[in-house]
Backbone bond lengths (Angstrom), bond angles and torsions (degrees), N, CA, C in turn:
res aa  C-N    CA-C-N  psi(-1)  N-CA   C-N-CA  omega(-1)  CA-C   N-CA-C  phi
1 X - - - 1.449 - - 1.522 110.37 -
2 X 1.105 108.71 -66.44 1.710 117.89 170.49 1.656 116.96 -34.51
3 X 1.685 115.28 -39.61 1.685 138.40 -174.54 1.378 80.22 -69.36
4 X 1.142 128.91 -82.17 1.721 142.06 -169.02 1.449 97.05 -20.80
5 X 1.911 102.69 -80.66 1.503 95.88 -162.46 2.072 125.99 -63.39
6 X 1.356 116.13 3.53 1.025 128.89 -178.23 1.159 112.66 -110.83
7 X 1.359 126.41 -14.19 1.728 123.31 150.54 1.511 121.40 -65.78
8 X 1.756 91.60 -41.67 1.623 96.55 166.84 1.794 120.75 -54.30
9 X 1.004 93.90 -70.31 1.725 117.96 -170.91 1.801 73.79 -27.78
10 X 1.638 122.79 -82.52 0.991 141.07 -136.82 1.763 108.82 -57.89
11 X 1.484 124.59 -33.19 1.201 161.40 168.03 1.619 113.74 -46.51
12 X 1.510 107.22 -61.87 1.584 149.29 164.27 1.677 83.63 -44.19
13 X 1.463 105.93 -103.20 1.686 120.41 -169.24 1.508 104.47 -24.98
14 X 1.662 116.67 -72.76 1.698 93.88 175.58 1.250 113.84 -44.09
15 X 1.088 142.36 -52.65 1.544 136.83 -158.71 1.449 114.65 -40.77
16 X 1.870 103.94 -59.00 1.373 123.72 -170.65 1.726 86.07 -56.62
17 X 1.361 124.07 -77.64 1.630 116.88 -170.91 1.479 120.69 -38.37
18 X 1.284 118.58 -33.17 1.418 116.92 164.40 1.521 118.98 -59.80
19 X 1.329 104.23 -53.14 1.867 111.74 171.04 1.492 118.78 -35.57
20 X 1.638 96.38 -55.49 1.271 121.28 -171.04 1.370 101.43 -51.63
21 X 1.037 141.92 -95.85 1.993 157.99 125.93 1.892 90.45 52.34
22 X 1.238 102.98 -46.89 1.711 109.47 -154.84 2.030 110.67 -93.23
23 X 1.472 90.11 -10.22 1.282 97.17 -174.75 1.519 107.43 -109.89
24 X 1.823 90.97 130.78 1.897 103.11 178.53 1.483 124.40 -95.90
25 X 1.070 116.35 115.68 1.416 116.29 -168.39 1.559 123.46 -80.38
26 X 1.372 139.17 135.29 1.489 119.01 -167.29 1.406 120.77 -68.80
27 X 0.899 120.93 164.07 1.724 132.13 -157.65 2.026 91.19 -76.25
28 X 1.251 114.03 173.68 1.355 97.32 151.06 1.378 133.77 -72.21
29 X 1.105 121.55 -30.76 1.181 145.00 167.84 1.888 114.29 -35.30
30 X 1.273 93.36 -66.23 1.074 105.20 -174.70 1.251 129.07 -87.88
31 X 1.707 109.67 2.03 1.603 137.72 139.73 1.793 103.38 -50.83
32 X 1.611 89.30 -69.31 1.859 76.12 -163.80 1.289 119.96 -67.76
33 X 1.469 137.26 -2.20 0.856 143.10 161.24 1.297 114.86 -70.19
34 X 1.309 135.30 -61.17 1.135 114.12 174.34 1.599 121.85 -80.61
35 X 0.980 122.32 23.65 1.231 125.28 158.45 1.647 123.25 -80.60
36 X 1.259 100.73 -37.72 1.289 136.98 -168.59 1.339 99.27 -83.10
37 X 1.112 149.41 -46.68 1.338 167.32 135.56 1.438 103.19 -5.01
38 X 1.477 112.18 -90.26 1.251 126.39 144.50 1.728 133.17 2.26
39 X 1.484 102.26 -69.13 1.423 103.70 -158.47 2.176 87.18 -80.65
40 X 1.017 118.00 -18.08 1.102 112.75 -166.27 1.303 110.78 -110.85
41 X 1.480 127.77 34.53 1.071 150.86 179.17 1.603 92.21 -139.28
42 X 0.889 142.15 -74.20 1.822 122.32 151.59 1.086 114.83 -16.99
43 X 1.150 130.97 -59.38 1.652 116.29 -161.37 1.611 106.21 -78.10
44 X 1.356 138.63 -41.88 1.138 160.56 131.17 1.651 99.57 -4.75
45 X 1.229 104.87 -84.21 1.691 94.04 -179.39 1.372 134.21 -74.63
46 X 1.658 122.68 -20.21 1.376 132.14 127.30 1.541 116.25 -2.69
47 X 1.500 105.44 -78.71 1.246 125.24 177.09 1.110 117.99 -54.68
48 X 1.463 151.05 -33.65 1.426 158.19 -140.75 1.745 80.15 -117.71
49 X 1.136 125.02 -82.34 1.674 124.65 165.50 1.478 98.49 4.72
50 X 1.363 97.02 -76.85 2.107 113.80 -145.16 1.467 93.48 -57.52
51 X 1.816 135.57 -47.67 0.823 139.02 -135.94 1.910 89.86 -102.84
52 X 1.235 139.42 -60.39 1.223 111.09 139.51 1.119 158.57 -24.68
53 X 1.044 109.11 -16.65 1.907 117.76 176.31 1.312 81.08 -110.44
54 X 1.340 152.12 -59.68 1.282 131.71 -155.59 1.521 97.92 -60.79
55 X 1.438 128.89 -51.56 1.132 141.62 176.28 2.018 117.05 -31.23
56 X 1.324 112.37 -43.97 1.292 134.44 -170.18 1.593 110.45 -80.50
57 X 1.856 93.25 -47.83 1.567 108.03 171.92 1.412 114.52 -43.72
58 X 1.286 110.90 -53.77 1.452 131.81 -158.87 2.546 101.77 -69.85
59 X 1.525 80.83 -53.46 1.489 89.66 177.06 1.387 117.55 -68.05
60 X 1.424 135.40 -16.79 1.144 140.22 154.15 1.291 127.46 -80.22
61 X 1.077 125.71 -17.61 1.553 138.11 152.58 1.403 124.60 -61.92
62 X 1.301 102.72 -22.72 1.742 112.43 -176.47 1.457 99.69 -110.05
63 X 1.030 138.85 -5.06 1.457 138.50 -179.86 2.020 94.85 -91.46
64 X 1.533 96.53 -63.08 1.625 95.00 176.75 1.431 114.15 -57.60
């Protein structure tokens, strides 16, 4: 039983290193870019948010 679970374990571990081998990681470059992408697509829709709800605020205030 013990032989079993330590062929496995051992079986498993190559596997993950084989996986590993096959997978491409992004450049830095192309980290900060899409990061950057990102944070400024947040602030962008942040903004579109604020200016809609302020927008709604305002139109529901004049209805009440």
């Amino acid at each position: 039983m013990f032989k079993r679970m330590t062929d496995s374990i051992r079986a498993f571990i190559t596997d993950v290193r084989g996986e590993l081998k096959k997978v491409s990681f992004p450049t830095r470059a192309e980290t900060i870019g899409s990061t950057t992408v990102v944070i400024v697509f947040c602030i962008i829709m942040s903004l579109y948010l604020s200016v809609v709800d302020s927008f709604l605020v305002w139109l529901v205030s004049k209805i009440i």
